[in-house]
N, C-alpha and C positions, 0 to 999 in steps of 0.2 A: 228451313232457313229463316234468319230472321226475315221481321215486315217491316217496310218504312212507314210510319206515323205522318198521317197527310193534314200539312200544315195549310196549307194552299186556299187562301180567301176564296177565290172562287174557282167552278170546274165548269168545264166548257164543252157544247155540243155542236160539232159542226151539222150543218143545214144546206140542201140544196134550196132552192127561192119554191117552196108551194104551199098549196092551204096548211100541210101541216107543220110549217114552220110558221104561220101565223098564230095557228093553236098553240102553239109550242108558246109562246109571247104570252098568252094568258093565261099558263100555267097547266095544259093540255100535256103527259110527259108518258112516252109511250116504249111502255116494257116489252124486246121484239123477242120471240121466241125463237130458241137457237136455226131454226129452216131457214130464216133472212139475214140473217150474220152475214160478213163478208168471209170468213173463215167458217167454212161447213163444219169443221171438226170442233168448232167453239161449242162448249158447254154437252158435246155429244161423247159424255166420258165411258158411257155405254159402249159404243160400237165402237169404241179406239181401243179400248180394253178387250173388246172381246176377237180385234184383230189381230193383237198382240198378244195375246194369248194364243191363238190358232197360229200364231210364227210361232212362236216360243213350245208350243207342242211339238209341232212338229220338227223341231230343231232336235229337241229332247228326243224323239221318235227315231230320228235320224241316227242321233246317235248310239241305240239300243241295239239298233237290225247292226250297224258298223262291227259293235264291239261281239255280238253275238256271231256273228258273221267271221269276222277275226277269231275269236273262241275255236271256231267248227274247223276251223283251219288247220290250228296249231297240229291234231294228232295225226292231218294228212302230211304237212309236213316233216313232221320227225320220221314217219316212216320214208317218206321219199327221202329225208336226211340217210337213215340206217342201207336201203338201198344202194344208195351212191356210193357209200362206202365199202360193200361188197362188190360193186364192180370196182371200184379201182384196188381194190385189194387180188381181184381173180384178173384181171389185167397186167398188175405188176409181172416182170418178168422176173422167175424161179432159175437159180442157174442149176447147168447139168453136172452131172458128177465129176467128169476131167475138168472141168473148171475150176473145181476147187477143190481137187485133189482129195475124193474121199473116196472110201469103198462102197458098196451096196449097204450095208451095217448103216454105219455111219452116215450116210445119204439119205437113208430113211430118217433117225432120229434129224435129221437139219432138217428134212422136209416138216416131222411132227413140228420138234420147236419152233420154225419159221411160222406155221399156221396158227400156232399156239399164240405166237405175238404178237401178227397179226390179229387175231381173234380180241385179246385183249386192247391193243391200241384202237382197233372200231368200238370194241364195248367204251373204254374212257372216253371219245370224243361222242360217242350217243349219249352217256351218261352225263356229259358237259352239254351238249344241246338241248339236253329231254331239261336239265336245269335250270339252265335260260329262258327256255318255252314254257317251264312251270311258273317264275317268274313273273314274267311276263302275264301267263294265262291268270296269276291273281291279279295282278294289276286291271287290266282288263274286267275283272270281275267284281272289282272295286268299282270302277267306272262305272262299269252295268248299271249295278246300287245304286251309286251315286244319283244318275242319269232316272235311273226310277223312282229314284224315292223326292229328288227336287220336282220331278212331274208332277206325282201324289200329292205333295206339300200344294205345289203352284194350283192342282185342279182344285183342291180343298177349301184353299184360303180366296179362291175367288168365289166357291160356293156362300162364302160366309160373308165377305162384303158388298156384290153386286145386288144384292136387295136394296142396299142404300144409297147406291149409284141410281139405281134404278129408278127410285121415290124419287128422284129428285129432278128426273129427264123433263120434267113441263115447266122448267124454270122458265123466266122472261130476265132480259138484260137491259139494263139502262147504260150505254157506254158513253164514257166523258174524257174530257183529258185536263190536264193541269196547264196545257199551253195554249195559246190564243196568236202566236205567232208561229205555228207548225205547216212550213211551204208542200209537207207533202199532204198532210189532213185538208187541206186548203183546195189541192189537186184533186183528191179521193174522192170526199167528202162533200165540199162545200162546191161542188160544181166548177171546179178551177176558177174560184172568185168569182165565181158568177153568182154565188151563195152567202150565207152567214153563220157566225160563228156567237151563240148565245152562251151567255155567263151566268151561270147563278151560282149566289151565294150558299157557299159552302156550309153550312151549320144552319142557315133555315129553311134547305134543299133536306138536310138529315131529319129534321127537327119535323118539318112535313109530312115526310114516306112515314117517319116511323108515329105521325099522330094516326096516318089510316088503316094502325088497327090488322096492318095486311102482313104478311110472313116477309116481308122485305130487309132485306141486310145489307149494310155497307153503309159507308163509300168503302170497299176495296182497293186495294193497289194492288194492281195486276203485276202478275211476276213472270219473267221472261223466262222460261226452263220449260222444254218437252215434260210434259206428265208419262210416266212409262206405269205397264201391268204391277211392276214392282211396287209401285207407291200406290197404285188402286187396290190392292191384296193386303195393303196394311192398315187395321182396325181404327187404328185412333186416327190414321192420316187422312179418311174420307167421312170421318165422322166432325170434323169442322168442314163448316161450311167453305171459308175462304180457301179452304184448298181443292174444293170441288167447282167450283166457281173462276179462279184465277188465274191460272196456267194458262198460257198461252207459247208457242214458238216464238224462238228469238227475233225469227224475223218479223215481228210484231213491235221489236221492242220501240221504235223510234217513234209510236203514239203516246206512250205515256199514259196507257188507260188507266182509268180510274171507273170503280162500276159500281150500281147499285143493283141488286138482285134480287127479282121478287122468285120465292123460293118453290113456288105453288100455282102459280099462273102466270099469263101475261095479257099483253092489252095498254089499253089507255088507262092512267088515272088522273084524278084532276087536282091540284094544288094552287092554294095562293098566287098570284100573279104578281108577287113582290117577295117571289123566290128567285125572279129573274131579275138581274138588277144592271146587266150589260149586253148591247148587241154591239158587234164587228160587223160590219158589212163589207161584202169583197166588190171588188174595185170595178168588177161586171155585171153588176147586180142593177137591172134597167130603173128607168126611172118612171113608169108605171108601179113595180114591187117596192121603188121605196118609198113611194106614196103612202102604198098598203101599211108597209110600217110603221109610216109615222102618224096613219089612223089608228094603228094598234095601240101606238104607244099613247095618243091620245085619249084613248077608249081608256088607259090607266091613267090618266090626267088625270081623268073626270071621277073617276073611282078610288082615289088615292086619300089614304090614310096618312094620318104626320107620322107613323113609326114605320112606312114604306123604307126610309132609309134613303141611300142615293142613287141612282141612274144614268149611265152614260152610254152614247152611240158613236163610235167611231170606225173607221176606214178603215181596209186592209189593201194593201198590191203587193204583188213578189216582183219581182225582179230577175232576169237571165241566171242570175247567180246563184239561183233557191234562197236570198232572203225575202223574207217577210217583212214590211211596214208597213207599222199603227200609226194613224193619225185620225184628223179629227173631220168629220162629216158635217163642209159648212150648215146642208138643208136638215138631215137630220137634228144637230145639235141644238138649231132653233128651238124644236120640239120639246129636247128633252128640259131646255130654260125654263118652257114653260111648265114644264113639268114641277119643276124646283119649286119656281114661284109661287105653282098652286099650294105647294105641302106646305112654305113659308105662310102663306097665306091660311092656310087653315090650322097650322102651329098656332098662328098670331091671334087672331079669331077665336079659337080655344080658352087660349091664355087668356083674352079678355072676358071673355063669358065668365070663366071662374071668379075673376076676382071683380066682377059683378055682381056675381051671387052672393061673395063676401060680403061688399058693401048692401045688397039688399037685408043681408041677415044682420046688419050693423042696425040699419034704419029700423027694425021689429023689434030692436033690443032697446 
């Protein structure tokens, strides 16, 4: 199916309030391997396939013994068919000879011809059954085929893909989402606002993973459709990665994930701290931990570059409703002024050095 193309400035990582959402602030970004998913069966295409597979065998099995089973039937059948038909035919009543006015001669040939057509009308109605049941018993024996030979196909074609399902079982997941006002992520996630919701910049969140060199891929958009045996059994469909990686049940879909995947491990790596360029803080998040934060974000005050870019810290509360509102964090936002004013300040500072240097190379000439 097609993929949508993620336009989206920035992706976003909900956070309960502890040390490693401080780490997180200074570029600390931790790929969890599929065991702590909140979804067990995330990224485990292995053992989802190989349980659907063991249904689907045994569907297929099921149906082998049925038609086999039905097969051994038919010939008991027609003979209890031919049976029946000789008792109701020695049952029927023969009338006597004053009843129908013949002599001994004659009474014999009606007996011959009565048994005669008798004999024939049981042969046509066995010879119309044993038809039907022949029928039938191809049908059936089609099916057999059929039933055996999609087994063969289904054991074959998973012999031939699950190597490369398999390579790929120690992935690690980086999951994110495209929304920063999501009332149920907020719940999950971020400790029912007791947490935070970190922002970084989309393209120098990409730009980063893929300087370090590591088998990482994405950003992904995650796609809402059950993965079935069917689609893990077909060559080209598990030999990209985003389709190994992606899938998730629909009942997922209302996160809006967005994932980066490292293909080959997992773990912490460490990136720039001016990949993060926004935190949300939720509405319960004490004022001990927002302290913390706003030493974090000082600790990038002091380490800030002029091409950091820009940085903002604001509020999150829901409301009875399940909405979500952003606003702005009188104490925090103090912080991140000064934050500004440092990069203004070392733009400004820059800019004059240069064209100091200018004029000193003016005075040598």
């Amino acid at each position: 199916m097609p993929k949508r193309s993620i336009t989206e400035p920035l992706l976003y990582k909900y956070r309960k309030s502890d040390e490693h959402t401080i780490a997180l602030l200074s570029g600390e970004i931790y790929f969890a391997p599929p065991r702590e998913l909140n979804d067990p069966s995330d990224l485990d295409l292995a053992h989802s396939a190989e349980l659907q597979l063991e249904q689907r065998v045994k569907r297929l099995q099921n149906q082998i013994e049925h038609v086999e089973a039905r097969e051994g039937s038919i010939s008991d059948e027609l003979d209890d068919y031919e049976q029946g038909l000789r008792r109701i035919a020695q049952e029927t009543h023969v009338p006597e000879p004053e009843e129908i006015d013949l002599d001994f001669d004659e009474y014999q040939v009606f007996l011959a011809e009565s048994a005669q057509e008798h004999e024939l009308k049981i042969q046509r109605q066995v010879e119309g059954y044993l038809q039907k049941l022949r029928i039938e018993r191809a049908q059936q024996r089609e099916k057999l085929e059929t039933s055996r030979s999609e087994l063969r196909d289904l054991e074959r074609a998973w012999d031939a893909t699950k190597h490369i399902i398999l390579a790929n079982s120690g992935a690690g997941v980086l999951c994110l989402t495209t929304e920063a006002a999501n009332y149920r992520m907020w719940t999950l996630y971020a400790d029912g606002f007791r947490g935070v919701c970190v922002g970084f910049d989309r393209e120098r969140l990409t730009a980063a993973l893929g300087a370090l060199g590591l088998t990482i891929v994405g950003p992904l958009q995650v796609i809402y459709r059950k993965i079935t045996i069917d689609d893990l059994v077909k060559p080209r469909f598990v030999k990209r990665p985003e389709n190994l990686y992606c899938y998730k049940p629909p009942d997922w879909s209302r996160e809006k994930e967005v994932r980066f995947v490292w293909r080959d491990g997992s773990g912490t790596v460490t990136l720039p701290a001016s990949c993060v360029t926004k935190i949300v803080v939720g509405q319960g998040v004490s004022t001990e931990y927002r302290n913390r934060i706003a030493v974090a974000i000082t600790r990038r005050v002091q380490n800030a570059e002029k091409d950091d870019g820009p940085f903002s810290v604001e509020q999150a509360s829901g409301d009875s409703a399940g909405q979500v509102h952003i606003g702005t964090d009188p104490k925090l936002d103090s912080v991140v002024r000064d934050y500004r004013n440092t990069l203004f300040e070392k733009e400004w500072n820059d800019h004059h050095e240069d064209r100091s240097d200018e004029d000193d190379d003016d005075l040598l000439f």
